[in-house]
Backbone bond lengths (Angstrom), bond angles and torsions (degrees), N, CA, C in turn:
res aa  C-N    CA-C-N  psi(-1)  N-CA   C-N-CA  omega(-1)  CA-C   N-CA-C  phi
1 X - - - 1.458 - - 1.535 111.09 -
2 X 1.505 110.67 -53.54 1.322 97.09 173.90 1.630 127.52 -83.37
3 X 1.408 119.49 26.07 1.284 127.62 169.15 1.119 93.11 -117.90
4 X 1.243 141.69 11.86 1.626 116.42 166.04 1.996 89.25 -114.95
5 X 1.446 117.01 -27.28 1.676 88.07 160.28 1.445 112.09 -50.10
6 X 1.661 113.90 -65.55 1.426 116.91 -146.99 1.697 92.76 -55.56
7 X 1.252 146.28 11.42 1.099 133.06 -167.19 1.425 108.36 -124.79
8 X 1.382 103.88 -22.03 1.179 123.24 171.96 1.553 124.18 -68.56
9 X 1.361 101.68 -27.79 1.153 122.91 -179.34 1.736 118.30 -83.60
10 X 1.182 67.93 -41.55 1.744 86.43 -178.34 1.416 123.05 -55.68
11 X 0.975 99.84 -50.88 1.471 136.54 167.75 2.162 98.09 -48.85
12 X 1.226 114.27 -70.13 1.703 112.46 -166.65 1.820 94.06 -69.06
13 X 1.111 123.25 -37.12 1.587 128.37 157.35 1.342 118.25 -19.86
14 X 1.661 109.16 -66.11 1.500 120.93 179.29 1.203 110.94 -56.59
15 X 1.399 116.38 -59.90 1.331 137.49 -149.09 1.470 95.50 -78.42
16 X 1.473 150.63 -44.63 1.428 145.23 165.60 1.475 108.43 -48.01
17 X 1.778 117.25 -43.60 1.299 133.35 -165.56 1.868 92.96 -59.79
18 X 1.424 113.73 -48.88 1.684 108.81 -162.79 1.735 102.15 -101.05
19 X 1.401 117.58 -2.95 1.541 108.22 136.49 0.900 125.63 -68.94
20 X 1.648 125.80 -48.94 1.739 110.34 157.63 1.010 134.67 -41.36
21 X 1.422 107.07 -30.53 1.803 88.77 -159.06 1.733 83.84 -106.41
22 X 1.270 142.59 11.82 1.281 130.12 166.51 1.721 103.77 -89.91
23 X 1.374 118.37 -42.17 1.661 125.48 166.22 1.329 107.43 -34.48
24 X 1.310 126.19 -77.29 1.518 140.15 152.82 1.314 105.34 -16.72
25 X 1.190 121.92 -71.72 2.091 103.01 -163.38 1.307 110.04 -92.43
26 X 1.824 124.78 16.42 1.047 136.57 124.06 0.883 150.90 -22.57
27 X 1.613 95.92 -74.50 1.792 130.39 178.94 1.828 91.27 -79.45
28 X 1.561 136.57 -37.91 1.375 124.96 163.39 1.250 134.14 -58.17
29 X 1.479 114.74 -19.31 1.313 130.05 -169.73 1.665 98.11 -96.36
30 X 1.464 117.08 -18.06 1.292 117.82 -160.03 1.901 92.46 -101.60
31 X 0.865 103.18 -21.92 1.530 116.27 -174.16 1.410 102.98 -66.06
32 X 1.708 107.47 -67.96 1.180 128.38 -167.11 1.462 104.52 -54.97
33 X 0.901 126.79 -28.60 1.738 146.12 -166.59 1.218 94.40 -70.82
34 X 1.789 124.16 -61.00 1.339 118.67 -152.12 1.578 108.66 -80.15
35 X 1.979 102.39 -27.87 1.731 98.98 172.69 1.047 114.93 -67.27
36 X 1.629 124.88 -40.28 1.364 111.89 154.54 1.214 151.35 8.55
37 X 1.580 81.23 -90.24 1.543 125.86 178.93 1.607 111.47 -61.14
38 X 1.401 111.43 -33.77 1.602 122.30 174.65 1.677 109.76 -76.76
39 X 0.709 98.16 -60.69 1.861 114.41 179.04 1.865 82.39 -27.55
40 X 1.567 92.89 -90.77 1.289 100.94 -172.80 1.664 128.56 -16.03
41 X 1.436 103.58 -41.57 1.290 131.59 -149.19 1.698 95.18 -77.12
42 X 1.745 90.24 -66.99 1.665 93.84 172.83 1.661 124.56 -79.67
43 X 1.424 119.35 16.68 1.384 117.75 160.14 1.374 100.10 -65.11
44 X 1.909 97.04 -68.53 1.179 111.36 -169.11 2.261 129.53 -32.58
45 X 1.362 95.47 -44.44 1.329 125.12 154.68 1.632 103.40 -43.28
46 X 1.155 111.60 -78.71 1.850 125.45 -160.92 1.758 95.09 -53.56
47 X 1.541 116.38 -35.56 1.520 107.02 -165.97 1.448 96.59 -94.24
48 X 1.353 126.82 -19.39 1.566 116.52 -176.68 1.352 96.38 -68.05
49 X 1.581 116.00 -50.39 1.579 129.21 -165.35 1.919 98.29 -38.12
50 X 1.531 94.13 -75.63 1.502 112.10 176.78 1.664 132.45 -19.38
51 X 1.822 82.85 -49.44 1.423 89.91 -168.68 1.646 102.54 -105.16
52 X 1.396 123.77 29.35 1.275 122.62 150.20 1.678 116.57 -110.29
53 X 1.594 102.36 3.86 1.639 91.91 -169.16 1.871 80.74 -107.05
54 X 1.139 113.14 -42.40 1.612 96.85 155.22 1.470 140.30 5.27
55 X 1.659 92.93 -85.46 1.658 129.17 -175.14 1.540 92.05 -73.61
56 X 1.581 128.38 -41.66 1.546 128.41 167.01 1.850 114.21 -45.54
57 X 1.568 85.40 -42.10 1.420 81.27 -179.77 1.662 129.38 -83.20
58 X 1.876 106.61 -44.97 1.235 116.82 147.48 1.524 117.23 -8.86
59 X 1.765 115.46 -77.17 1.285 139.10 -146.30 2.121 96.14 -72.27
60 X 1.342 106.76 -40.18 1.526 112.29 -172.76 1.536 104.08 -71.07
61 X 1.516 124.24 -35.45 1.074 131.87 155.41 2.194 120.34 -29.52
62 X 1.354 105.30 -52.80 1.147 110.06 -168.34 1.770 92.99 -69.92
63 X 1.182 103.91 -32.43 1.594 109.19 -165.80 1.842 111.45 -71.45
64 X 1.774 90.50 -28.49 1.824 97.48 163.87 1.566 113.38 -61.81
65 X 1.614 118.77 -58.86 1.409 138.80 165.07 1.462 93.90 -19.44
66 X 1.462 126.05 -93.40 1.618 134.22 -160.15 1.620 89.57 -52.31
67 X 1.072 150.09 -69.24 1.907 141.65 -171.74 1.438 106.23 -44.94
68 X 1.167 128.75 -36.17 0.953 133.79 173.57 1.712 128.02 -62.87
69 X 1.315 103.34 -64.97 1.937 119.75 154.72 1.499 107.09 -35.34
70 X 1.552 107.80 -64.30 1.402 100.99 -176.12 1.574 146.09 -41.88
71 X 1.471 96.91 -32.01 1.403 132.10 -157.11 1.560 97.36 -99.61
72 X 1.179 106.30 -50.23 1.681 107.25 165.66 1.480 113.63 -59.35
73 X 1.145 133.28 -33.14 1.382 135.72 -160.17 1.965 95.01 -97.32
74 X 1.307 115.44 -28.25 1.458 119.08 169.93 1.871 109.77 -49.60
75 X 1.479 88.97 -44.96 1.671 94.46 -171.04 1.738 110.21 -54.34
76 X 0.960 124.46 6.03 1.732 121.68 -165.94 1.061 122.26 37.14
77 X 1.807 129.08 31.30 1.318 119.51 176.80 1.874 92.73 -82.00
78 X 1.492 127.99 151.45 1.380 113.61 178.26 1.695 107.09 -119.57
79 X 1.599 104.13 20.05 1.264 119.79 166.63 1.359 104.85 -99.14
80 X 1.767 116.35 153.05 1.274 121.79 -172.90 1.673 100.61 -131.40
81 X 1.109 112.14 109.31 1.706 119.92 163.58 1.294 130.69 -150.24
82 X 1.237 113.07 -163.72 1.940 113.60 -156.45 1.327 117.06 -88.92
83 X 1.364 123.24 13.64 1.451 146.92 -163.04 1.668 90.94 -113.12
84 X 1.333 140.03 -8.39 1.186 120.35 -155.27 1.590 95.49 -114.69
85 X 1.477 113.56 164.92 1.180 113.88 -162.93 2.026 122.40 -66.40
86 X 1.152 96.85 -1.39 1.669 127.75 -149.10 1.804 72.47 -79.08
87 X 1.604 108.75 -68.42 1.097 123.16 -159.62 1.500 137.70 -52.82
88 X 1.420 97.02 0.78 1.420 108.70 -174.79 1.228 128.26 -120.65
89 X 1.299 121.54 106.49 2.063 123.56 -143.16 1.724 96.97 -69.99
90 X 1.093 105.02 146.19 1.348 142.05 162.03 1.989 98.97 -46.68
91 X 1.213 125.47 63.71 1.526 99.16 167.12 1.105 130.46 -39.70
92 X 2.109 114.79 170.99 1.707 92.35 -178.45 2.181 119.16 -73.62
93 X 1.087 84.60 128.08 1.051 101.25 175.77 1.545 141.07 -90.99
94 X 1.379 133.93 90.67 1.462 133.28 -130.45 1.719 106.41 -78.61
95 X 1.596 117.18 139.59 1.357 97.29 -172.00 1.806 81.64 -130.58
96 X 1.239 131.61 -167.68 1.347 126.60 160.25 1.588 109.87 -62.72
97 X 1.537 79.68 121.20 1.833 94.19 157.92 1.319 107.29 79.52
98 X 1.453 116.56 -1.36 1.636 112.14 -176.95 1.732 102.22 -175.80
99 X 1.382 104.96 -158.27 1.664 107.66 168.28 1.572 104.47 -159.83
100 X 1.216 100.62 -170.97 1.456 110.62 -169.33 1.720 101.33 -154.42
101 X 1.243 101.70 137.81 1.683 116.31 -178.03 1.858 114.11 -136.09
102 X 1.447 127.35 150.10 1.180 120.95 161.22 1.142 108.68 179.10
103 X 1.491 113.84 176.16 1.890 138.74 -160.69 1.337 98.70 -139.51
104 X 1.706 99.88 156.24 1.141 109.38 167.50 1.812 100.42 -132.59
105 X 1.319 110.81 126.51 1.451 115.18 176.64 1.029 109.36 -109.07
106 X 1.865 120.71 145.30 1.207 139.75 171.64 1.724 109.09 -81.31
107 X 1.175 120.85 87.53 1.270 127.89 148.61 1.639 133.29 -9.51
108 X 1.547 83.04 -43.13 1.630 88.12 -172.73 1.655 112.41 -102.30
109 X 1.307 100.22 24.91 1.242 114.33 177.99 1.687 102.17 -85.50
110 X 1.353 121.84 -5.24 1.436 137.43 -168.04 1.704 127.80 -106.81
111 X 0.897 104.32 114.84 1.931 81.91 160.24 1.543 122.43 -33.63
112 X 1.098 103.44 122.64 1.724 104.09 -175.57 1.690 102.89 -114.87
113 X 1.399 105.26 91.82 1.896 113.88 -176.21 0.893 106.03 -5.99
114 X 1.961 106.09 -57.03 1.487 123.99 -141.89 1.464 109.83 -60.95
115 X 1.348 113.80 -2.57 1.605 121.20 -176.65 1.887 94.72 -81.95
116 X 1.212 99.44 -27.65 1.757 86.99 169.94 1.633 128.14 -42.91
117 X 1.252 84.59 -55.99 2.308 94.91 178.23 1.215 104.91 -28.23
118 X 1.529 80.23 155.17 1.877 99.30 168.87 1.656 102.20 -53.66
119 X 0.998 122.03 -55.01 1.350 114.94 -151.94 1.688 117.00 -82.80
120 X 1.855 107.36 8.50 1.654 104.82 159.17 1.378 113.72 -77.40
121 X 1.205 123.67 140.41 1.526 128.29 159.46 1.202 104.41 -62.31
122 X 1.376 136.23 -22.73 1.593 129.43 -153.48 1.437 104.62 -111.79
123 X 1.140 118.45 9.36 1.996 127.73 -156.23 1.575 95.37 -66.61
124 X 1.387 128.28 -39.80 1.585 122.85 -176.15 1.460 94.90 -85.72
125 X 1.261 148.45 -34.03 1.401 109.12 -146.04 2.230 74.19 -96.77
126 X 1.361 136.08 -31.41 1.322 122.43 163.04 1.745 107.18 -34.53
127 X 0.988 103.05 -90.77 1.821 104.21 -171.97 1.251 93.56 -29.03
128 X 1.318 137.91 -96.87 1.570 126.04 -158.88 1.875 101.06 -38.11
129 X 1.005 136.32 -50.13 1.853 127.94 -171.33 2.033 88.01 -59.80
130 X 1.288 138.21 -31.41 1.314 132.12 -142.66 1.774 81.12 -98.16
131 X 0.876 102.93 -43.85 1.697 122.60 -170.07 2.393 96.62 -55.07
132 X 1.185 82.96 -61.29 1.732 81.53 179.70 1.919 113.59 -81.31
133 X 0.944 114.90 2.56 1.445 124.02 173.94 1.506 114.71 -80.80
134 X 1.722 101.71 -35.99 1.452 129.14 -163.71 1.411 86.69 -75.03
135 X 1.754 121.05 -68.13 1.287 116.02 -171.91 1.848 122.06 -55.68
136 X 1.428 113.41 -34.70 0.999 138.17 174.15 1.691 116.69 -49.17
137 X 1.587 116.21 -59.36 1.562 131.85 163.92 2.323 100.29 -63.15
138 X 1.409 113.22 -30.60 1.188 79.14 -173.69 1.322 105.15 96.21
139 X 1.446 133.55 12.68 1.441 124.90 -166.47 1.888 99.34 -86.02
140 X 1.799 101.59 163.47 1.682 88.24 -174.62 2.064 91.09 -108.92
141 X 1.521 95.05 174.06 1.301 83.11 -178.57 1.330 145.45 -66.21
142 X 1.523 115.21 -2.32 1.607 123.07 157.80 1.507 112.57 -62.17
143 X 1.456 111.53 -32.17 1.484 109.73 172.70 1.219 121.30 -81.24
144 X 1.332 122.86 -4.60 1.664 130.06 -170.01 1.917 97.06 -101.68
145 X 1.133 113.96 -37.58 1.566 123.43 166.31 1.421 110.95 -55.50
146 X 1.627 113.09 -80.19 1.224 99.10 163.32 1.466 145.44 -18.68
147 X 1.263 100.60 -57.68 1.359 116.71 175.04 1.248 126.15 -41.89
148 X 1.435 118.94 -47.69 1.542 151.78 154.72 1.055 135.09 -46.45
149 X 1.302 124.64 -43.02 1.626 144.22 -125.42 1.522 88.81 -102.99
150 X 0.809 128.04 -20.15 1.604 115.37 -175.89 1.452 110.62 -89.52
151 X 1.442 122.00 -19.98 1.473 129.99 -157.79 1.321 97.71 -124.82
152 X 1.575 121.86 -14.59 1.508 110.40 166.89 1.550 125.57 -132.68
153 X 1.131 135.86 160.04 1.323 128.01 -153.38 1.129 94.43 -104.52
154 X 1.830 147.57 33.85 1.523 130.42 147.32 1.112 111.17 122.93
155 X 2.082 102.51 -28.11 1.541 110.71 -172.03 1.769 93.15 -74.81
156 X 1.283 115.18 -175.04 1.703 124.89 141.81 1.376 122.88 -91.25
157 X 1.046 96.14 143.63 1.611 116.75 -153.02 1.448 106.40 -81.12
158 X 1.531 103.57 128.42 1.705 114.94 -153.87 1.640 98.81 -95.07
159 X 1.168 139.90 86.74 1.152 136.68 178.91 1.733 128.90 -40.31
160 X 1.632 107.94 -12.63 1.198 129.84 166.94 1.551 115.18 -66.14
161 X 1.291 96.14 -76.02 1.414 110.81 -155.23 2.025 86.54 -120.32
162 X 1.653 98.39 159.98 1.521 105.69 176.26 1.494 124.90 -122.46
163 X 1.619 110.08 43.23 1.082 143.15 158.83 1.713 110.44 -22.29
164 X 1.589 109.36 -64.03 1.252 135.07 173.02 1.561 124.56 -34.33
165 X 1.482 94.62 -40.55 1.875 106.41 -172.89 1.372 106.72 -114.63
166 X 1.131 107.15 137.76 1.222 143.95 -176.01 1.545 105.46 -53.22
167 X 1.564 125.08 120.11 1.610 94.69 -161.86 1.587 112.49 -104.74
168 X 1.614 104.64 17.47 1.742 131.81 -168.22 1.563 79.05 -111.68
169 X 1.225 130.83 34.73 1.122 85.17 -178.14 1.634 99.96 -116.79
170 X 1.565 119.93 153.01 1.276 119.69 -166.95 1.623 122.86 -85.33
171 X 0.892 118.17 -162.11 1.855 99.45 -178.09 1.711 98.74 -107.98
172 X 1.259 106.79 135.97 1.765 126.56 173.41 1.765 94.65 -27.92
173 X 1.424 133.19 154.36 1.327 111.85 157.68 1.556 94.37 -122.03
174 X 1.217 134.48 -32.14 1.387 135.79 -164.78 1.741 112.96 -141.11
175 X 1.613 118.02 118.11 1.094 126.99 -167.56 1.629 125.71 -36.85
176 X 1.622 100.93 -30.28 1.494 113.71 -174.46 1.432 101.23 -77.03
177 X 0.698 161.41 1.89 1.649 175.39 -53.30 1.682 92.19 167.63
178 X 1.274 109.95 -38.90 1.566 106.69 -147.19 2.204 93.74 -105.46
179 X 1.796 98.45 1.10 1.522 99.65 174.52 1.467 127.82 51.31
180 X 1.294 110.82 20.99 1.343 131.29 154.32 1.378 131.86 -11.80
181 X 1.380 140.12 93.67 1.521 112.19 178.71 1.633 133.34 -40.57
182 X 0.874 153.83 142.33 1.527 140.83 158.72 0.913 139.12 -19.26
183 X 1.611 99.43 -33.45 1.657 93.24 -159.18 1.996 83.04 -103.48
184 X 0.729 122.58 0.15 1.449 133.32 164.88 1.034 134.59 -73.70
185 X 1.426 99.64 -62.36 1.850 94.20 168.01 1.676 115.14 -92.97
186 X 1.537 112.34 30.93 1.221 103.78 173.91 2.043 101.43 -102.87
187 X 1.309 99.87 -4.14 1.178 124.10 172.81 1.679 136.26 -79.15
188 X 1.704 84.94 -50.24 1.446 119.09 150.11 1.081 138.10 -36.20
189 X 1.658 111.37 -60.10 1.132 143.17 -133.95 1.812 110.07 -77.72
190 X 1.501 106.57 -40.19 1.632 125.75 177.22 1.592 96.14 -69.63
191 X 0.904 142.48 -10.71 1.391 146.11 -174.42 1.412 138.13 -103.71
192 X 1.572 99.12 -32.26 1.632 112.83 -155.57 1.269 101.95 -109.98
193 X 1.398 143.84 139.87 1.840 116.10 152.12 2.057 88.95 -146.66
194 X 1.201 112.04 167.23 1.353 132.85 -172.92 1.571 111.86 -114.39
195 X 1.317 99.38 83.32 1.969 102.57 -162.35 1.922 90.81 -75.71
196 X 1.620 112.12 -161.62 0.987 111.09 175.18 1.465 130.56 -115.19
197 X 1.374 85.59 10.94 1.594 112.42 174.71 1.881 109.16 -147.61
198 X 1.817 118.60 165.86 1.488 99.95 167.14 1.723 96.70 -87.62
199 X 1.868 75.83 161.11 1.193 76.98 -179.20 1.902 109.99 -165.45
200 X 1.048 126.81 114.16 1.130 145.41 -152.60 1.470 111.09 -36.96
201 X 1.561 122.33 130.83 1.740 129.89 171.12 1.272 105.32 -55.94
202 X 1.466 110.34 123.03 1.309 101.84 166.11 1.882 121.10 -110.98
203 X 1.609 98.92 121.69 1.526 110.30 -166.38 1.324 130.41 -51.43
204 X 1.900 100.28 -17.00 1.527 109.52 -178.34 1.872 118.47 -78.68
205 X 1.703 89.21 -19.02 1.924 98.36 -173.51 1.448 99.50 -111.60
206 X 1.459 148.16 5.42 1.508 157.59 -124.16 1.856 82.80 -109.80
207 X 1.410 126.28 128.47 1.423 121.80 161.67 1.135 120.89 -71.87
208 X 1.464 139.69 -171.58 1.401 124.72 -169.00 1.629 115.99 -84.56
209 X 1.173 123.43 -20.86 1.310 138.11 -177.97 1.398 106.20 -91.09
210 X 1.327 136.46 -29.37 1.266 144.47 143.19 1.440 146.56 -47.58
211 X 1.264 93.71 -37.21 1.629 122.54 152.58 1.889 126.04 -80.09
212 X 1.298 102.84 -28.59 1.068 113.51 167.75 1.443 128.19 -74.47
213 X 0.969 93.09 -32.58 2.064 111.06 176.43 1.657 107.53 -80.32
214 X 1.511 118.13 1.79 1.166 97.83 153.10 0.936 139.55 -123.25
215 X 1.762 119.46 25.69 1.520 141.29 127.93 0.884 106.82 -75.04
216 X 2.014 94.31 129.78 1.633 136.83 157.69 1.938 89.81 -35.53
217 X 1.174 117.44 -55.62 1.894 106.39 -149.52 1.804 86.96 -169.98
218 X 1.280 109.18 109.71 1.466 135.42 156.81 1.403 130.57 -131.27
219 X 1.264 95.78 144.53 1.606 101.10 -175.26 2.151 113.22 -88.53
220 X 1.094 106.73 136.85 1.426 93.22 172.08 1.349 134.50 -40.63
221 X 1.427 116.56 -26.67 1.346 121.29 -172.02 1.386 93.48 -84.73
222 X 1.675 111.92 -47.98 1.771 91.35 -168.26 1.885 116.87 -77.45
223 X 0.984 99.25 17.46 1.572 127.12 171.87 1.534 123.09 -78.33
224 X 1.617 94.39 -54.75 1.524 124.58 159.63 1.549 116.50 -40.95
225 X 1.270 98.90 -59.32 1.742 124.07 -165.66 1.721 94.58 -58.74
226 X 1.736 117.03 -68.88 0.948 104.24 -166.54 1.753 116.81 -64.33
227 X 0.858 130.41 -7.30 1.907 149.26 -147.53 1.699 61.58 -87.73
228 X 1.595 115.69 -88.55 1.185 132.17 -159.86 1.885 119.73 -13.11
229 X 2.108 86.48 -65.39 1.366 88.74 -174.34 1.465 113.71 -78.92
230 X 1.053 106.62 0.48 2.207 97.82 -177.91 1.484 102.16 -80.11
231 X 1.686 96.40 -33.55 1.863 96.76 177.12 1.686 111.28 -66.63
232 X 1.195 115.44 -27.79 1.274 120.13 -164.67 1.774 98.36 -76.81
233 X 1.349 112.16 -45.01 1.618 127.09 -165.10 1.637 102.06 -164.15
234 X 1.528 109.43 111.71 1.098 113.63 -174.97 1.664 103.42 -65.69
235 X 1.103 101.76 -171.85 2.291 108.08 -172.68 1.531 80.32 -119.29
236 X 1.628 97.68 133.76 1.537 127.03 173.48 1.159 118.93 -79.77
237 X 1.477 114.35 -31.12 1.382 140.32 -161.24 1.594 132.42 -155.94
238 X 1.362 129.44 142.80 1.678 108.30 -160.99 1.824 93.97 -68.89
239 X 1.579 117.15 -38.72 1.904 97.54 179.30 1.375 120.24 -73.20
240 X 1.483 114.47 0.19 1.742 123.81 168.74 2.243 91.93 -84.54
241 X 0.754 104.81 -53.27 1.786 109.18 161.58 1.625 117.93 -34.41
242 X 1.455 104.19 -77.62 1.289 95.88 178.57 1.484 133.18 -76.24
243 X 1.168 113.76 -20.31 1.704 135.56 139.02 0.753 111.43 -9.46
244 X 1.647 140.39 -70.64 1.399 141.77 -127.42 1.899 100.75 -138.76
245 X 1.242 111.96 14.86 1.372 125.69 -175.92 1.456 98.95 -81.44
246 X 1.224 122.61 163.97 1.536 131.91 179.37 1.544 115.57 -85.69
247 X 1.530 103.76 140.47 1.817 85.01 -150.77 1.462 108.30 -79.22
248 X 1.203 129.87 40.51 1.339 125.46 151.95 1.619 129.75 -118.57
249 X 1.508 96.07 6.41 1.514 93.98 172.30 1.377 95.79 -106.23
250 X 1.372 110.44 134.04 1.266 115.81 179.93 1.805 94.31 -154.04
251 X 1.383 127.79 21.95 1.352 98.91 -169.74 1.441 96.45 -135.55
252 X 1.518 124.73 85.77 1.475 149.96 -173.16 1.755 96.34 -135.35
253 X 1.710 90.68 168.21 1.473 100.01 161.31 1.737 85.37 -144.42
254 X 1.781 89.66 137.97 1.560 110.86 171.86 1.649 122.62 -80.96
255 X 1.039 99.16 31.14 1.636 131.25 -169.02 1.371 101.35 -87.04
256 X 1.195 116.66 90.20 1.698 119.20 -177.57 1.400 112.04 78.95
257 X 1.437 131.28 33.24 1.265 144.01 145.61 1.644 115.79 -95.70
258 X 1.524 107.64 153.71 1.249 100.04 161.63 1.507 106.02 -174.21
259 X 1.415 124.43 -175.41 1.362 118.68 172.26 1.878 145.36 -141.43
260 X 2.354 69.19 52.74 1.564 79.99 -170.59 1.698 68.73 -148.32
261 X 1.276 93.92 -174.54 1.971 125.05 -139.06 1.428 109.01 -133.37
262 X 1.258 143.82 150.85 1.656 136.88 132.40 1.715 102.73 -137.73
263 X 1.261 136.07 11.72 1.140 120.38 -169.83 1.830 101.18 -134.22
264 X 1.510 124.95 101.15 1.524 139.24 -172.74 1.516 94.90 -106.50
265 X 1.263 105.60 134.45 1.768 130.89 143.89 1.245 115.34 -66.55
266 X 1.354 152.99 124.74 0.921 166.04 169.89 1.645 106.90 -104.29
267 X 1.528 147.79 130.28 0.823 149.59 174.26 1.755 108.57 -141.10
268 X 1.387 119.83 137.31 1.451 96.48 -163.55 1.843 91.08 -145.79
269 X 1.123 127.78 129.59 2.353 121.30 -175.93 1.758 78.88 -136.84
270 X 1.675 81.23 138.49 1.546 109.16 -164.06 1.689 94.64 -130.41
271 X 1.213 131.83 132.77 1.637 124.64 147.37 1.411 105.41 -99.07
272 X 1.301 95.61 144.91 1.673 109.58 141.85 0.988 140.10 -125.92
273 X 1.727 151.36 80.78 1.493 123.49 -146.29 1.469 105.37 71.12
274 X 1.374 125.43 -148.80 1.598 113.56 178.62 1.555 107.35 -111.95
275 X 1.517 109.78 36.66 1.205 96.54 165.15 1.839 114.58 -112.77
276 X 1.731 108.74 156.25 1.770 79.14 -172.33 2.001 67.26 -135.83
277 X 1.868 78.77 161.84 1.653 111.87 171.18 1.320 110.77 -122.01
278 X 1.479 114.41 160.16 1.201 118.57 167.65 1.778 97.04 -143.64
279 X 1.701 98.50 141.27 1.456 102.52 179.13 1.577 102.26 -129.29
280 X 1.563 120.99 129.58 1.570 116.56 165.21 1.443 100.52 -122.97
281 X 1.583 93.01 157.21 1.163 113.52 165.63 1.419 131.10 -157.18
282 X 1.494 116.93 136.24 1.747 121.38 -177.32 1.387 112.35 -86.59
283 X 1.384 113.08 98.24 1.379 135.38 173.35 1.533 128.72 -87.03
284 X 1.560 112.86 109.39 0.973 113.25 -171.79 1.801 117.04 -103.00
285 X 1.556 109.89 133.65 1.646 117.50 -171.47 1.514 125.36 -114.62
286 X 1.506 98.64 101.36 1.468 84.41 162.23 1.808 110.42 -101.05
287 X 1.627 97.12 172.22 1.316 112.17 176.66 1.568 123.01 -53.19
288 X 1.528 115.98 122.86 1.118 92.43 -174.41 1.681 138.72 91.73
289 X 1.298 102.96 -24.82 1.976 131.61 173.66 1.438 95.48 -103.57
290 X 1.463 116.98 159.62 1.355 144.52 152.77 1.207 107.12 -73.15
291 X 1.676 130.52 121.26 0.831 106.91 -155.84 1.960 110.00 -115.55
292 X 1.708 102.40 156.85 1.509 101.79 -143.63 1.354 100.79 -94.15
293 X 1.610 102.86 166.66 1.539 121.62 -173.29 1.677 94.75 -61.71
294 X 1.329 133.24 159.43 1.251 118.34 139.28 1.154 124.01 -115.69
295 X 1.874 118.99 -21.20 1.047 133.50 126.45 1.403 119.79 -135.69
296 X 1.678 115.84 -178.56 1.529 120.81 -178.66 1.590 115.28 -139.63
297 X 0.659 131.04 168.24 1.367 142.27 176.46 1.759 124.28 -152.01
298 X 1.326 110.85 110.05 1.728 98.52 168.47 1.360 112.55 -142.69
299 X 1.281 115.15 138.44 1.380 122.93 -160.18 1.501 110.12 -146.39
């Protein structure tokens, strides 16, 4: 009798002993869970934190961009080129815990479609510059349609009269709009942009294939020459332009050229910690104004 208590006992002994010690790696498992669960909690916190002082930083960036425009446009030069202080990107630049980098691009260094509309004066002598750019890039004719198709109704485009275009029709706002193949508008792309008005090429920011498309017929070297002298001394003026041209190109029209600016790219990549931002924005300048968002983006 009393070996089947003491056994009896023994027995509820064990059995409390491995409820304890299962309670215990319970209450450890429940522990471990919540540091876990916290860790997690305040990463999550530390990277939201991060990646809003980021986009904080990104966004103050665009706000350097506009101080910058302004201050250049104070100077009263009313020529716009790559010599000016606007033009020279921000490398990355180390701040605590991260850095910050950015550019400012001249827009009108581009074909701007929007010169297509009825309402550019310059829409034919553009199409013919878009027309030798096309041959120039090498594009095939799904890419030469494309290219078009938004600004013309199917016919070919009557350099006379503007029968062809649609006269409701609104201005391009974004390049993909126009459904481009890839390997096309990656070609395109250094060249083309869709401002919100037309608005004149300017020869001092124009890339070399851009500048080239608006000679009827040039030779590379006299291509060279002019590349040369804009680097040497940008052009003040389109007859300071044609002035200083090589004396055999002479067969352009200054018809939607020029060599001043109001429309900048702003692009701005921020770290913080391991989170990074990027903020752009299309900034528009007049003389004399602060000049305004037209849009922004930060992400």
């Amino acid at each position: 009798m009393k070996n089947a208590m003491k056994k009896h006992l023994l027995f509820h002994r064990g059995g409390a002993l491995i409820i304890a010690m299962l309670v215990a790696a319970l209450a450890a498992a429940v522990a471990v869970t919540l540091i876990v669960g916290e860790q997690r909690w305040l990463a999550g916190v530390e990277a939201r934190r991060d990646h809003a002082q980021a986009q904080a930083l990104a966004d103050a960036g665009v706000q350097w961009a506009r101080h910058i425009l302004f201050q250049d446009a104070r100077q009263g030069n009313a020529a716009v080129h790559l010599k000016e202080s606007w033009a020279f990107p921000l490398p990355p630049t180390p701040i605590e815990n991260g850095f910050i980098e950015g550019r400012i691009i001249d827009l009108q260094g581009r074909f701007n479609l929007n010169n297509l509309l009825p309402t550019s004066s310059t829409k034919r002598f553009d199409y013919e510059r878009l027309h030798r750019l096309h041959r120039q890039l090498e594009l095939d004719n799904n890419a030469h349609q494309a290219l078009f198709a938004y600004h013309l109704t199917g016919a070919d485009f009557d350099s006379s009269a503007s029968t062809a275009v649609s006269p409701a029709l609104p201005p391009l706002f974004d390049l993909s709009d126009l459904a481009l193949p890839a390997a096309a508008m990656a070609k395109l792309a250094p060249h083309l942009i869709a401002l919100p008005e037309p608005t004149p090429l300017n020869v001092n920011t124009a890339e070399r294939d851009t500048l080239k498309a608006v000679f009827a017929d040039i030779s590379d070297g006299d291509l060279n020459k002019i590349l040369a002298e804009r680097d040497s001394r940008p052009f003040f003026s389109l007859a300071d332009f044609r002035r200083r041209l090589p004396p055999d190109v002479r067969t352009f029209s200054e018809e939607g050229l020029g060599v001043s600016s109001r429309y900048f790219l702003v692009t701005v990549r921020a770290r913080q910690g391991d989170a990074r931002a990027q903020a752009q924005a299309l900034l528009h300048r007049d003389a004399g104004r602060w000049p305004e968002i037209v849009w922004k983006t930060v992400e």
